[in-house]
N, C-alpha and C positions, 0 to 999 in steps of 0.2 A: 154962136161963136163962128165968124167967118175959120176957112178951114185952109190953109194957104197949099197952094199945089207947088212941087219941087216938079220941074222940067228937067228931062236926060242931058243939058250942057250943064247945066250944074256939076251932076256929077262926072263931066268928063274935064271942068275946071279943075273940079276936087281931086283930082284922081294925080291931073300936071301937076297941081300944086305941092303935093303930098310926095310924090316923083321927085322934082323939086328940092325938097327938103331932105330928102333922104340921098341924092346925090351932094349936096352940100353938105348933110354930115358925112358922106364917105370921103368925099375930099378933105373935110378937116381933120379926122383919123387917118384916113388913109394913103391920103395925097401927100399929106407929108411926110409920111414914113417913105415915099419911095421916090427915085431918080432916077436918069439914066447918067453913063459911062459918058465922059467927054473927054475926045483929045486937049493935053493941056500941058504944060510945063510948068516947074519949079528949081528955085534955088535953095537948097538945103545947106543949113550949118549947124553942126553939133556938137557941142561939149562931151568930151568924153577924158577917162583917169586911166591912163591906157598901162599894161606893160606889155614890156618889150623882150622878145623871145630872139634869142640870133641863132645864125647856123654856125655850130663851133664844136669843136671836140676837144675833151678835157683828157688833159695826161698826168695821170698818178706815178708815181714811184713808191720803193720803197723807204720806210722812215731813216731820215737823214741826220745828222748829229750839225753840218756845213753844208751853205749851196755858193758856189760863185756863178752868176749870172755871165753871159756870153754876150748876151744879146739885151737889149734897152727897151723897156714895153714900148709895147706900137710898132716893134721890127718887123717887116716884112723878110719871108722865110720860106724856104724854100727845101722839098723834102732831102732828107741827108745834112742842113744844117745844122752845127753845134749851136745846142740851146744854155746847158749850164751842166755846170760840174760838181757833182753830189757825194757827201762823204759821208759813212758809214757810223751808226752810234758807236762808240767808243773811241772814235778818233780824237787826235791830241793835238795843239796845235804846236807843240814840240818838233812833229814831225815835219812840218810844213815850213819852220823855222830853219830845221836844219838844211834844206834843201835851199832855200835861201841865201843862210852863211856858202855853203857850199858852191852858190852860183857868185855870190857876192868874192870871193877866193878867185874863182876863175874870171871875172871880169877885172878884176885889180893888177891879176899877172899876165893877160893879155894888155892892160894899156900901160903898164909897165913896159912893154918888149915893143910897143908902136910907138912910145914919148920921142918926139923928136921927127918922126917922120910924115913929109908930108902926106894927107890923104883928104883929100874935100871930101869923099863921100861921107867919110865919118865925121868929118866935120859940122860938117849937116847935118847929120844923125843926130850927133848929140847937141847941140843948138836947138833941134826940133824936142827932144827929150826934155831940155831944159822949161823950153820954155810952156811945153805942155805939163809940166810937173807944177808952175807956175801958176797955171790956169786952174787945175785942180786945189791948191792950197786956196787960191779966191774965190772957187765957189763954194768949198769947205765952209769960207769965212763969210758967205751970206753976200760977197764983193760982185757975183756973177749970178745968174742966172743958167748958166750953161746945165745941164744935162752931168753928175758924179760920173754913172756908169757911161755913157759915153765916152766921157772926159776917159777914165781909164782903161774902156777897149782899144781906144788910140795911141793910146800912154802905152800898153800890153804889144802892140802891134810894131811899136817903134823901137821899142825893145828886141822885139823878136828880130828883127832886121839887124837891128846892132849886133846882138850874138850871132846870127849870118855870115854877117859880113868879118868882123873876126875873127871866127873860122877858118872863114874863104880864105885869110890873108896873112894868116900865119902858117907856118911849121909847125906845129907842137914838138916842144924837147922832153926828156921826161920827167922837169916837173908839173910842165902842162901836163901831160899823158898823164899824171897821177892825178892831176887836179880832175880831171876830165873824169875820170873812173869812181872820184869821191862825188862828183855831181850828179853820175849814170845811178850809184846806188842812190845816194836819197831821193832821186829822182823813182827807182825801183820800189822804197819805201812808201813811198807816198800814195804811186799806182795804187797797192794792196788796196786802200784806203777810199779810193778816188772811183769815181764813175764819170764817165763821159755822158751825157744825155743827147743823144742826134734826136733831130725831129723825123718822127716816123709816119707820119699821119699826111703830110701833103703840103701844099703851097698854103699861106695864109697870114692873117696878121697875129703879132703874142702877145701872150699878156698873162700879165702874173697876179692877177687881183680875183678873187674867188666873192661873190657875195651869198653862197649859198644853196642857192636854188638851181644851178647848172644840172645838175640830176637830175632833176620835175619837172625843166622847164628849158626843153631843145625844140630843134628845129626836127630833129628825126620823134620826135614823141607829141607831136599834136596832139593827134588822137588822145592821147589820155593828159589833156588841160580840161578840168571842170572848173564849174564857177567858184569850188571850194579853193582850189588855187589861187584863181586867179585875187579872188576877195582875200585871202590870207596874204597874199604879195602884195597888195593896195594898201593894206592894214601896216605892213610892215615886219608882220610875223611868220611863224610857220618855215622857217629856213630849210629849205631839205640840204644836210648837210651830210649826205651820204657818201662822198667821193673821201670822204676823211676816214678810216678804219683805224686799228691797232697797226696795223702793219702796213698800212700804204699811206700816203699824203700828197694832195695833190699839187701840181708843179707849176701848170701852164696851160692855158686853151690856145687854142688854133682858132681865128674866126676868117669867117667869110664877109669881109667888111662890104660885100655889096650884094649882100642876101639877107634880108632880114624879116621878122615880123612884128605885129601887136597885137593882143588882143586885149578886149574891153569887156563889160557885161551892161546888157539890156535886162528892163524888167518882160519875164515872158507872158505879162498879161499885155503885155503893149505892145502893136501891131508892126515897131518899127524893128529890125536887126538888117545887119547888112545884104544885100541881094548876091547870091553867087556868082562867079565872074564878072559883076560890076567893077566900073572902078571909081576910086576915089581921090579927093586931094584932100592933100594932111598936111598941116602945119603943127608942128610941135611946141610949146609954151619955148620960149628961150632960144628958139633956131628956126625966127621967121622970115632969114633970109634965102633957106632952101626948102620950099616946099617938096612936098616928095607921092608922088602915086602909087596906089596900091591897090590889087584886084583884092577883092573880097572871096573869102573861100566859104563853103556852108556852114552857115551860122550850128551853134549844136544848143540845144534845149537842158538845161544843167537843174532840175528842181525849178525852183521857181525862178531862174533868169537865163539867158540865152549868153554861152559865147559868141561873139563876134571875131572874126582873126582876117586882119587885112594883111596881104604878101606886099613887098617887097622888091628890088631889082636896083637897087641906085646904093652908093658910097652911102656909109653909116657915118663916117665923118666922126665929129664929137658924142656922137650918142652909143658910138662902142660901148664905151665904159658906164650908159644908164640901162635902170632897169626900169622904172616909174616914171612916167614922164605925163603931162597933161597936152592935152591935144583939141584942135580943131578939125571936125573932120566933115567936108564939104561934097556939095555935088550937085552938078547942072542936069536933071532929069526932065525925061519926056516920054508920055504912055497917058492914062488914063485917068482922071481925077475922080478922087472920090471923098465925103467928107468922112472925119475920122469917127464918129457914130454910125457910119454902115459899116466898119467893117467888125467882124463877132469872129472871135477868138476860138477856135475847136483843137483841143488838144495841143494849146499852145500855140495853135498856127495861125496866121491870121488866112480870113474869107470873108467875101462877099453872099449873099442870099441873090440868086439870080431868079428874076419872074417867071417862071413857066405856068403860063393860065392863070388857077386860081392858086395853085403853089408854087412853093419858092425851093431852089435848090441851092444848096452850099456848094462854094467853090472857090478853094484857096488863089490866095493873091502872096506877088513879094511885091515889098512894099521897095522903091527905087528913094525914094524921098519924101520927109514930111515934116508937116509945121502942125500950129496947134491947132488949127480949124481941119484939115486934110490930108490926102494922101497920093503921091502917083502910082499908081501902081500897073503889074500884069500879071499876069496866068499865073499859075504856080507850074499848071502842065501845059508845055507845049504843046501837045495833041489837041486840046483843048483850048487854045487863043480866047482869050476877050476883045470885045471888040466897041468902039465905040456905037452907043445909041441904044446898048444891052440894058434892060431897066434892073434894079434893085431893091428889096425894101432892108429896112433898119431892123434890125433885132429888136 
């Protein structure tokens, strides 16, 4: 049997080949688990169920039996303004009657002692009286549109000029003087009864509608909004109805109609929550003719999901009075791209695995914008920059 001889290129073929092959299965493993960092931009838009947190302050009183309002929600107010006037349980509307009759006496024998003589001012007076008495009967009847309370602070107001000017323009003899002295007492009776409410809190806009949640959900209590709130308020439920006691009820908020916020929740296995001082554009379902900006504040990690809370700075407009609102929330980013299977989640957070040699090191990213395939992102510590051309492997 011939005996065949193996020559030394043989084996140095053998050796490339095998080389070789073992380079191209590191690249099929391993080459595709890793990338580097490339400068890049995106357009990000996101659906979110957002609520909406204002900066307001809630005024309680104590429990009331009558309120007459002064002022028409939506009034602009200012601190020292009369808000409304509050009557004590046990009050009787007897009493409020008689002050009435009693005014109604005196306005009869004043125009009694003026019949006859000229005076345009009152003239006017009571022309305008009329015909704003007129206007409240039609929107009574469904015929107007106008604003009740309105209608009657004006009504109230035209009045009070009329008795003014009355005054000013007689003599009182003394059956005036007695009438005047039966007005001063019911008038005295009533006090007992009555409270004034001034606005003690500052400039701002009012409102009389309470949905519940104004205790759990201000602008001075960020800090304690978890996802348990926030998802009980999306749901509908959970009312923190706490401003309501045995012995107080509350009256009226103060808002800062151009200070506002929202927050939303993210799932915290998912690398995306808003970036700190980013900002955004927000368009709200139902009011896409004012888009609105808002910086992002530090997302907070709530159990398994992440608050998100975007600020504010622009007129609340129509959305005073929401608390739930559905929203687009958008943003033109630019930083470092990366696909959304490099980045691995630690402690909630998201990060990148950075190459160093033959190990990889963790190191958090905020994610600025992202779609289904990626992500823009940067550092998490400034100290620490990423930089484009930085390689990575995949989890």
């Amino acid at each position: 049997m011939a005996r065949v001889r193996v020559k030394g290129r043989f084996y140095v073929i053998l050796f490339l080949l095998l080389a070789a092959v073992g380079l191209l299965v590191f690249l099929l493993v391993n080459g595709g688990r890793e990338g580097e960092l490339a400068a890049s931009s995106m357009r990000m838009t996101y659906g979110a169920k957002t609520v909406l947190v204002r900066d307001e302050s809630s005024v309680t009183v104590e429990r009331y039996d009558k309120i007459l309002f002064d002022v028409v929600e939506g009034a602009r107010v200012k601190k020292g303004d009369q808000i409304a006037q509050v009557f004590k349980w046990g009050y009787q509307e007897e009493t409020m009657q008689a002050l009435l009759d009693a005014q109604k006496q005196v306005l009869s024998y004043q125009l009694a002692q003026v019949q006859g003589i000229v005076n345009p001012d009152l003239d006017s007076l009571t022309l305008q009286i009329q015909q704003k008495e007129n206007a409240i009967r039609a929107a009574s009847r469904g015929e107007s549109a106008a604003d009740m309370l309105r209608l009657e602070q004006e009504l109230k107001a035209l009045l009070s000029s009329r008795i003014t000017l009355l005054k000013d323009t007689l003599q009182p003899d003394e059956t005036l003087t007695g009438l005047y002295q039966q007005e001063e007492q019911q008038e005295t009776n009533l006090n007992t009864w009555k409270r004034d409410i001034l606005n003690d809190v500052g400039d701002g806009v009012v409102s009389f509608y309470f949905d519940g949640y104004e205790q759990a959900l201000s602008a001075k209590k960020l800090d304690l909004i978890n996802a348990d709130l926030v998802a009980g308020i999306l749901k509908g439920n959970n009312a923190a109805s706490g401003i309501d006691t045995t012995d107080q009820s509350p009256l009226y908020r103060l808002i800062d109609d151009s200070h506002f916020y929202i927050a939303f929740l993210t799932d915290s296995a998912s690398p995306f929550r808003l970036a700190p001082g980013e900002t955004y554009t927000v368009v709200f379902n139902g009011y896409s003719d004012q888009p609105y900006t808002g910086t992002a504040l530090s997302a907070t990690i709530s159990g398994k999901q992440v608050v998100n809370i975007l600020e504010f700075k622009q007129p609340m407009s129509d959305l005073m009075g929401v608390r739930v609102v559905e929203a687009t929330i958008m943003k033109d980013a630019s930083g470092l791209y990366v696909p959304l299977d490099a980045i691995e989640m630690k402690d909630g957070l998201p990060g990148i695995r950075k190459v160093a040699g033959k190990d990889t090191v963790w190191a958090g990213v905020e994610v600025l914008a992202a779609d289904q395939e990626g992500a823009i992102v940067r550092s998490a510590d400034s100290a620490q920059p990423l930089t484009a051309g930085i390689r990575y492997r995949k989890p």
